[in-house]
GULOTI-263027 format. One record per residue (C-alpha): residue number from 1; residue in one letter; chain; x negated, y negated, z negated. Coordinates in nm, 4 decimals, decimal comma. Example, Ala and Ser with C-alpha at 12.3 -4.5 7.8 and 13.67 -1.06 7.14 Angstrom:
% GULOTI-263027
@nr = 1	rest = a	kette = A	c1 = -1,2300	c2 = 0,4500	c3 = -0,7800
@nr = 2	rest = s	kette = A	c1 = -1,3670	c2 = 0,1060	c3 = -0,7140
***
This chain:
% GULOTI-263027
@nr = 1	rest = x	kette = A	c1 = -15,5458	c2 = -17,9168	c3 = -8,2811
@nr = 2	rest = x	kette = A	c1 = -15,2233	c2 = -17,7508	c3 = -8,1305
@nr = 3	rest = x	kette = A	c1 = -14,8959	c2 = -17,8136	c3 = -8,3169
@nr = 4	rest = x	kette = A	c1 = -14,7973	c2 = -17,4631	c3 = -8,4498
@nr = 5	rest = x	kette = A	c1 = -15,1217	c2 = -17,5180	c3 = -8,6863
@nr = 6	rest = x	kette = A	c1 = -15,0474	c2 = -17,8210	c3 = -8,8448
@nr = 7	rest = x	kette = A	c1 = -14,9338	c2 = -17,7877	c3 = -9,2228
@nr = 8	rest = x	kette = A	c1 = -14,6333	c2 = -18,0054	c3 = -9,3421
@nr = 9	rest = x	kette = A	c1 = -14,6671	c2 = -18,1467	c3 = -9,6396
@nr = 10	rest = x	kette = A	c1 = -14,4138	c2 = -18,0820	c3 = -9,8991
@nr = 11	rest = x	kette = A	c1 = -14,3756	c2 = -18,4173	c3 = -10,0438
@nr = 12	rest = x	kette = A	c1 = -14,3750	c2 = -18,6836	c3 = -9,7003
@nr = 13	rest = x	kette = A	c1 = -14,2880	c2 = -18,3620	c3 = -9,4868
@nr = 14	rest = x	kette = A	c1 = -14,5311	c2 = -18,5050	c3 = -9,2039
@nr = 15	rest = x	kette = A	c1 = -14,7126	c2 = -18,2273	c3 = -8,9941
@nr = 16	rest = x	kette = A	c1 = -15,1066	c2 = -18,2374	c3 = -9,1141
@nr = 17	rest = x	kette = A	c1 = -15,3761	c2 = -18,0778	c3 = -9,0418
@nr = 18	rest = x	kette = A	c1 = -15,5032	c2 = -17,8052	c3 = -9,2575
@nr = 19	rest = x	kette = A	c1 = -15,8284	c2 = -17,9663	c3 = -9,3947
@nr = 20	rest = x	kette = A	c1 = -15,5990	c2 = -18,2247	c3 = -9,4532
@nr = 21	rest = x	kette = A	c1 = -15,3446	c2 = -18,0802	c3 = -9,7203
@nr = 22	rest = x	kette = A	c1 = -15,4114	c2 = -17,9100	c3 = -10,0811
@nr = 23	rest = x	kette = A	c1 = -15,2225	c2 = -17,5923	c3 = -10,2013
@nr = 24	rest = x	kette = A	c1 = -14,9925	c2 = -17,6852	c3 = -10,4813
@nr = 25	rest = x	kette = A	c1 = -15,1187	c2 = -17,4747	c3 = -10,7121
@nr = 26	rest = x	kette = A	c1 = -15,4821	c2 = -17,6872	c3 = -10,6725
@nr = 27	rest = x	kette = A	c1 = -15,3265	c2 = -18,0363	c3 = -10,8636
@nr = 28	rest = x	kette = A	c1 = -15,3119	c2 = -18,0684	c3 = -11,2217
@nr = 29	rest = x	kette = A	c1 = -15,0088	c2 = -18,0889	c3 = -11,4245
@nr = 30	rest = x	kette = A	c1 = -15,0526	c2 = -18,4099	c3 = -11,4981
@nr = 31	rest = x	kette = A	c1 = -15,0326	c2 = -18,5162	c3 = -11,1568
@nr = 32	rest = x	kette = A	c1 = -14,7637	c2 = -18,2607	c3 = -11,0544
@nr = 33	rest = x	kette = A	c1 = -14,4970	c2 = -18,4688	c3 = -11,2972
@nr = 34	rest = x	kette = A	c1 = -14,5770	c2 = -18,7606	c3 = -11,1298
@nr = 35	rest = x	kette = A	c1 = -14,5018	c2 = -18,6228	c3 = -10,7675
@nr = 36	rest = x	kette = A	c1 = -14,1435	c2 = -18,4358	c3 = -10,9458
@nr = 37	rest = x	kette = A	c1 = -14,0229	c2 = -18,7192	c3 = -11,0770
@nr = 38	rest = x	kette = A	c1 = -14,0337	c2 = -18,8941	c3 = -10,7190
@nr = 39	rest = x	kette = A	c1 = -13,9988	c2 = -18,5394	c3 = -10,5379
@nr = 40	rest = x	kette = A	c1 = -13,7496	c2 = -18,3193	c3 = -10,7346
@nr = 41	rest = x	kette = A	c1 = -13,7574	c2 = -18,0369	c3 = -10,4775
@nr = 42	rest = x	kette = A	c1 = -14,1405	c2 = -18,0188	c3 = -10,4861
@nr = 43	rest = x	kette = A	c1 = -14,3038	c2 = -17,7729	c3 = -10,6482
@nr = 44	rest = x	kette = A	c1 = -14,6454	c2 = -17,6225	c3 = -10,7083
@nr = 45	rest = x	kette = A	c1 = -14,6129	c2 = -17,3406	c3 = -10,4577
@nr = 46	rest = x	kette = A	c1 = -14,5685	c2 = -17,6243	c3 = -10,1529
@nr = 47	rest = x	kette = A	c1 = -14,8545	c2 = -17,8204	c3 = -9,9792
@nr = 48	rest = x	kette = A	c1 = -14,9253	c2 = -18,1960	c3 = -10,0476
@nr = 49	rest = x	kette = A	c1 = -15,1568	c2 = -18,3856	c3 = -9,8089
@nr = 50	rest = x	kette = A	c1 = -15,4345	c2 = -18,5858	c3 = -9,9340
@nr = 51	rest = x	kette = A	c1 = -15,3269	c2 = -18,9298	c3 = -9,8806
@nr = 52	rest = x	kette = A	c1 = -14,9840	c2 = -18,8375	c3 = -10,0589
@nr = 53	rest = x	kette = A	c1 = -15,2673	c2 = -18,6620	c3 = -10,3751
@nr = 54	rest = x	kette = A	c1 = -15,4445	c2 = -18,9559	c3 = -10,3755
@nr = 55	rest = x	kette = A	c1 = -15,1349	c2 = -19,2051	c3 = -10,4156
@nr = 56	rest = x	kette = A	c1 = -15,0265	c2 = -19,0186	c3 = -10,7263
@nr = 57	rest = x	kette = A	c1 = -15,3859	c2 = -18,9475	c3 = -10,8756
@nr = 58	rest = x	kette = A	c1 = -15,4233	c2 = -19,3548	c3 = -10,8454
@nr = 59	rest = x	kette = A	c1 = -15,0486	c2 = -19,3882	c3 = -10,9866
@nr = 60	rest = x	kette = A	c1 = -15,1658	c2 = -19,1529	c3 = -11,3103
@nr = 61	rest = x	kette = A	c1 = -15,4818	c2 = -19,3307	c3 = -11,3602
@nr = 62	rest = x	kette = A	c1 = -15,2990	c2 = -19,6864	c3 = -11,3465
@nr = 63	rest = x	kette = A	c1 = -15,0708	c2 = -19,5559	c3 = -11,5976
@nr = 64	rest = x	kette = A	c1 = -15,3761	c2 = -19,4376	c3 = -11,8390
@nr = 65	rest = x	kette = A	c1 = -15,5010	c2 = -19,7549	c3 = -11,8471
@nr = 66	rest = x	kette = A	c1 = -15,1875	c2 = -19,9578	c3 = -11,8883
@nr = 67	rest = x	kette = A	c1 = -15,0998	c2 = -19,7185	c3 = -12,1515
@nr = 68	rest = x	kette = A	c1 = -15,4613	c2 = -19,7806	c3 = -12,3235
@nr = 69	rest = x	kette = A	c1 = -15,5325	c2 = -20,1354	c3 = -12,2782
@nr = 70	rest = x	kette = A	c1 = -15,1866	c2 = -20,3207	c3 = -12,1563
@nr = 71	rest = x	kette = A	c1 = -15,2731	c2 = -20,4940	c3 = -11,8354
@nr = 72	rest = x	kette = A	c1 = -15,5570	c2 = -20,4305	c3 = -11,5484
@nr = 73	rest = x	kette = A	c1 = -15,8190	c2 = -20,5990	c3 = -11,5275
@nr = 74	rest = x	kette = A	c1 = -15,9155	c2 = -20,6906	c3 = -11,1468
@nr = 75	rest = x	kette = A	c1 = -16,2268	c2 = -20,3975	c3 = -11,1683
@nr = 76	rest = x	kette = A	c1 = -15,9734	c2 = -20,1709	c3 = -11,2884
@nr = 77	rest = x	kette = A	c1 = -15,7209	c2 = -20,2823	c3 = -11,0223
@nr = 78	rest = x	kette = A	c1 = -15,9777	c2 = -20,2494	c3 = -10,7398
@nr = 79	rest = x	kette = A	c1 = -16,0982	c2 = -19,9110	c3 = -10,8645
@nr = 80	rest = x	kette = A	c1 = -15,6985	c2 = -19,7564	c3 = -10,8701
@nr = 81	rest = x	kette = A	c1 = -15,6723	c2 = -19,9014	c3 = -10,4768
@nr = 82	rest = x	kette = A	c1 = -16,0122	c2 = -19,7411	c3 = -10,3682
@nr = 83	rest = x	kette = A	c1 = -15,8276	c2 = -19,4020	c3 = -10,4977
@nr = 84	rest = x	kette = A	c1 = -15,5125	c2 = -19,4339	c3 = -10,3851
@nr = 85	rest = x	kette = A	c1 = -15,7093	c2 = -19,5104	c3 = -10,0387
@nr = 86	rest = x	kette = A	c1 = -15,9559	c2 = -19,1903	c3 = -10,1013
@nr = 87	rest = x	kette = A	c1 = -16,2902	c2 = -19,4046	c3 = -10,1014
@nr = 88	rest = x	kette = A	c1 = -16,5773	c2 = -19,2983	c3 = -10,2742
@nr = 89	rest = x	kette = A	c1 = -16,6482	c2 = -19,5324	c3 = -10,5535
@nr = 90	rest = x	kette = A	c1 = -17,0069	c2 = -19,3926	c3 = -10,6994
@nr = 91	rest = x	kette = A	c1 = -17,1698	c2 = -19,2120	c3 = -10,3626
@nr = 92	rest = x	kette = A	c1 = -17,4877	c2 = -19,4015	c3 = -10,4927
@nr = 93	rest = x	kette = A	c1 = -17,5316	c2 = -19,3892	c3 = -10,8766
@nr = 94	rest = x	kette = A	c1 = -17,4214	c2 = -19,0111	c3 = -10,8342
@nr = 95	rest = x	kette = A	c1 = -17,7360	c2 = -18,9874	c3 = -10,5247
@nr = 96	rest = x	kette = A	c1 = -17,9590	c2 = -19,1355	c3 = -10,7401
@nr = 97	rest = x	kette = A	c1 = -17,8228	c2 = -18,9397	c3 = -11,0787
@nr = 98	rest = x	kette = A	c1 = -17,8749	c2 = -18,6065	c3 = -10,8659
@nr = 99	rest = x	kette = A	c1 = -18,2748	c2 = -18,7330	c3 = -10,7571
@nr = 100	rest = x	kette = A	c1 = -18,3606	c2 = -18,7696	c3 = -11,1405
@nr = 101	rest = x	kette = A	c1 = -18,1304	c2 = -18,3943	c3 = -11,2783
@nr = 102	rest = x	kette = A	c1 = -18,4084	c2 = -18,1031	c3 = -11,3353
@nr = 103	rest = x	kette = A	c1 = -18,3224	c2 = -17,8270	c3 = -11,1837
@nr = 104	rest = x	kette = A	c1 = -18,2400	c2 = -17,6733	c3 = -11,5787
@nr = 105	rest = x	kette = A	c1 = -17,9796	c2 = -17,9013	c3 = -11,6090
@nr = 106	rest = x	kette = A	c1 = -17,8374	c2 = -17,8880	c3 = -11,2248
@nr = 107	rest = x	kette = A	c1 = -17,8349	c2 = -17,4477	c3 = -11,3044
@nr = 108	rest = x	kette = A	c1 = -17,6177	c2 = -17,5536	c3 = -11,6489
@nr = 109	rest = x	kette = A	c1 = -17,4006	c2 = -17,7425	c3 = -11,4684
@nr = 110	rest = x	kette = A	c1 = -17,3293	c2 = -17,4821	c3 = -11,2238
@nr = 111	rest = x	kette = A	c1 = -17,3048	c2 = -17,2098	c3 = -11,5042
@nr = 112	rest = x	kette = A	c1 = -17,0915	c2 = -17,4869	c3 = -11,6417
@nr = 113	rest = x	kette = A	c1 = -16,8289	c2 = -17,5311	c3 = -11,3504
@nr = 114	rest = x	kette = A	c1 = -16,8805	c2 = -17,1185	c3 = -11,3186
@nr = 115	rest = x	kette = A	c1 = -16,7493	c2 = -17,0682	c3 = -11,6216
@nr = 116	rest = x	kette = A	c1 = -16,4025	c2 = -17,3291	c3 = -11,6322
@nr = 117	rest = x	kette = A	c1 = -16,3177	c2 = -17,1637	c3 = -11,2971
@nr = 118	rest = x	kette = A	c1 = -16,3263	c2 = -16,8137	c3 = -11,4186
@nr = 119	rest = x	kette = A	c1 = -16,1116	c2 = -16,9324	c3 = -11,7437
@nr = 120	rest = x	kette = A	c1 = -15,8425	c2 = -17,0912	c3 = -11,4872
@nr = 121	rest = x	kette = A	c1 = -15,8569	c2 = -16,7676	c3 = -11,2825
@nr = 122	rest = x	kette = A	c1 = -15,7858	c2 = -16,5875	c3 = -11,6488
@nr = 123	rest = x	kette = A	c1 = -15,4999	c2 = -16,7937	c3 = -11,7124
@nr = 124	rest = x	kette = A	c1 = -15,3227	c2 = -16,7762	c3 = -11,3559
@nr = 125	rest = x	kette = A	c1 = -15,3985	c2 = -16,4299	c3 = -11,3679
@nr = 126	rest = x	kette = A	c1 = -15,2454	c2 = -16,3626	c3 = -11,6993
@nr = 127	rest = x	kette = A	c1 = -14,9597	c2 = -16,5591	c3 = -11,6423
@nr = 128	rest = x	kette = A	c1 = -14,8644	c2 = -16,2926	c3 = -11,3640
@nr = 129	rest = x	kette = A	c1 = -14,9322	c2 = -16,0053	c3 = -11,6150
@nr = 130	rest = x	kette = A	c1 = -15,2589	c2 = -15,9205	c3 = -11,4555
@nr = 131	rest = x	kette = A	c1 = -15,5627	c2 = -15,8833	c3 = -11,5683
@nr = 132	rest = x	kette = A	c1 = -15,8365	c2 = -16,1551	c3 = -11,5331
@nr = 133	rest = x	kette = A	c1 = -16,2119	c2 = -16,1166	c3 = -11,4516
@nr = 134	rest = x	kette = A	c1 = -16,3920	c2 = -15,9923	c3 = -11,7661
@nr = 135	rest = x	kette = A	c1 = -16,1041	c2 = -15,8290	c3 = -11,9361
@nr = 136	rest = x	kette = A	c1 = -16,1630	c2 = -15,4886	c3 = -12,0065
@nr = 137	rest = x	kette = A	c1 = -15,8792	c2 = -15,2612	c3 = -12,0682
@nr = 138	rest = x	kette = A	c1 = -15,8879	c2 = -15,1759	c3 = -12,4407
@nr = 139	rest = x	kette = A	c1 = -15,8426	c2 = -14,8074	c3 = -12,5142
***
């Protein structure tokens, strides 16, 4: 891939390539006041790359359950490093969960997902003083 396409990343400022880097806007606000506190000048509206995503979503997650129970536990320890390194900790319970879902409950999950999406869309829409999908225009 040719420089002038490469992304930089507005936490490490590295150049990336596009499939490797998330919009801003895509990471939760949880996870956003983790990367401002380290990153002042970052904001939603910049880039982060994955690896630099999954640092902080392992950070967050270590802090949930030091808040919770105090201390990790070595299983809890091992599952914060396979974030922060992006592994994939359940490929095969989640294969073998999808071979036993009907395909009723694989459709509600879909209408599920459907549905949260089109509520964020609302909200970011509304929050720009537009009007989100499904709102009709009272009269």
């Amino acid at each position: 891939m040719s420089e002038e396409a490469k992304v930089i990343c507005g936490v490490c400022k590295l150049a990336k390539d596009p499939d490797d880097v998330v919009p801003g806007q895509a990471v939760r606000a949880s996870i956003t006041e983790l990367i401002r506190k380290d990153h002042p000048d970052w904001n939603p509206e910049s880039p982060i790359c994955r690896d630099d995503l999954n640092r902080y979503r392992a950070q967050y997650v270590q802090g949930v359950l030091e808040a919770e129970k105090g201390d990790l536990s070595v299983i809890e320890a091992e599952v914060v490093e396979s974030l922060r390194e992006g592994d994939v900790l359940t490929r095969d319970v989640n294969q073998e969960f999808e071979e036993k879902r009907t395909l009723g409950q694989r459709l509600l999950e879909i209408q599920e997902i459907q549905t949260e999406l089109m509520g964020e869309l609302s909200e970011k829409l509304q929050a720009r003083g537009l009007r989100g999908p499904g709102d009709r225009k009272e009269p």
